[in-house]
C-alpha positions as CSV (number, residue, x, y, z in Angstrom):
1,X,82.5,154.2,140.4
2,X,81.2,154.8,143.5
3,X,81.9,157.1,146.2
4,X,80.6,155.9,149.6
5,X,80.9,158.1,153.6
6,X,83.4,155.7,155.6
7,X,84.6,155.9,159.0
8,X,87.7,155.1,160.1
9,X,88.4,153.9,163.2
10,X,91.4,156.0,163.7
11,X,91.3,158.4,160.6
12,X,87.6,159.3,161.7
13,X,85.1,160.5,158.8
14,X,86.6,159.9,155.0
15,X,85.6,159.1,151.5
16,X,85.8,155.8,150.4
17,X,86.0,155.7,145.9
18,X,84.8,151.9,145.1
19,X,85.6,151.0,141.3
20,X,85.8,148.0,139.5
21,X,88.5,148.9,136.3
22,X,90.7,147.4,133.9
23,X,94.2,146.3,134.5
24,X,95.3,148.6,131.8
25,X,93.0,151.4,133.6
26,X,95.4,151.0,137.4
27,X,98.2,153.3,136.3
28,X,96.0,155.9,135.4
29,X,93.9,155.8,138.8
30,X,96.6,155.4,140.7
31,X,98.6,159.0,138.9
32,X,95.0,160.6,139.5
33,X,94.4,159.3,143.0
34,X,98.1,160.6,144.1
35,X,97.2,164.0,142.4
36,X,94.6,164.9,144.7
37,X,95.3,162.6,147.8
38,X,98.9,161.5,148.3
39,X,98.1,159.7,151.4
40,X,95.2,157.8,150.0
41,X,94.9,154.0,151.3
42,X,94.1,151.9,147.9
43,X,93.5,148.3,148.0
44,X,93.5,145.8,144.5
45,X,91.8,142.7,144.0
46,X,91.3,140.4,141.1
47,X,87.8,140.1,140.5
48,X,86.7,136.4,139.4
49,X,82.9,137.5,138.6
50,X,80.7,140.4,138.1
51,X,76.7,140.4,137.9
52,X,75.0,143.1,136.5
53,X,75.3,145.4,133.5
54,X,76.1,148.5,135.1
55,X,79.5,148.5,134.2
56,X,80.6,151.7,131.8
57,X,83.8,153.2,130.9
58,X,84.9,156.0,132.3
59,X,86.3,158.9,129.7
60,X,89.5,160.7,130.3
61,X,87.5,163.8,131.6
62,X,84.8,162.2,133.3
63,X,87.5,160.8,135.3
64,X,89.7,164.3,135.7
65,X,85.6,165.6,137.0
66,X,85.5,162.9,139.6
67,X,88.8,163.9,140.8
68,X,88.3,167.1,140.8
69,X,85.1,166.0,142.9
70,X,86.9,164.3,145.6
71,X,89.4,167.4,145.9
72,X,86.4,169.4,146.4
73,X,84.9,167.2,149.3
74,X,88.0,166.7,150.9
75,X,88.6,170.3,151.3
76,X,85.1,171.0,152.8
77,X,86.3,167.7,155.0
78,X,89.1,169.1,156.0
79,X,87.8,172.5,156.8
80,X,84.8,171.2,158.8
81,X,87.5,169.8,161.0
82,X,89.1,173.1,161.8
């Protein structure tokens, strides 16, 4: 997972969460994602190919931290704005 500073062009500053996961792994994001941002834009592909051996699975909690993560920075986000 990555977690990368986007900009949109009409929701201004955001995070953007870039993961490559199982099928059997969607459901899950997606409950975790709608936890902490309801709004949240989320796109799916199907990905054909993937170089590299940096891929890892991601534990229960080490998902529930990264969450927890994103709650954090969207709160300082949000509060920057005020």
């Amino acid at each position: 997972m990555t977690i990368l500073d986007a900009h949109g062009l009409i929701s201004g500053k955001k995070d953007m969460m870039y993961c490559v996961i199982t099928r059997l792994e969607l459901m899950e994001l997606r409950r975790i994602v709608e936890k902490y941002d309801g709004s949240a834009f989320i796109t799916v592909s199907d990905i054909s190919e993937i170089i590299g051996d940096h891929i890892k699975k991601t534990s229960k909690v080490q998902q529930e931290v990264i969450a927890q993560q994103m709650e954090q920075r969207e709160k300082a986000f949000a509060e920057s704005e005020e």
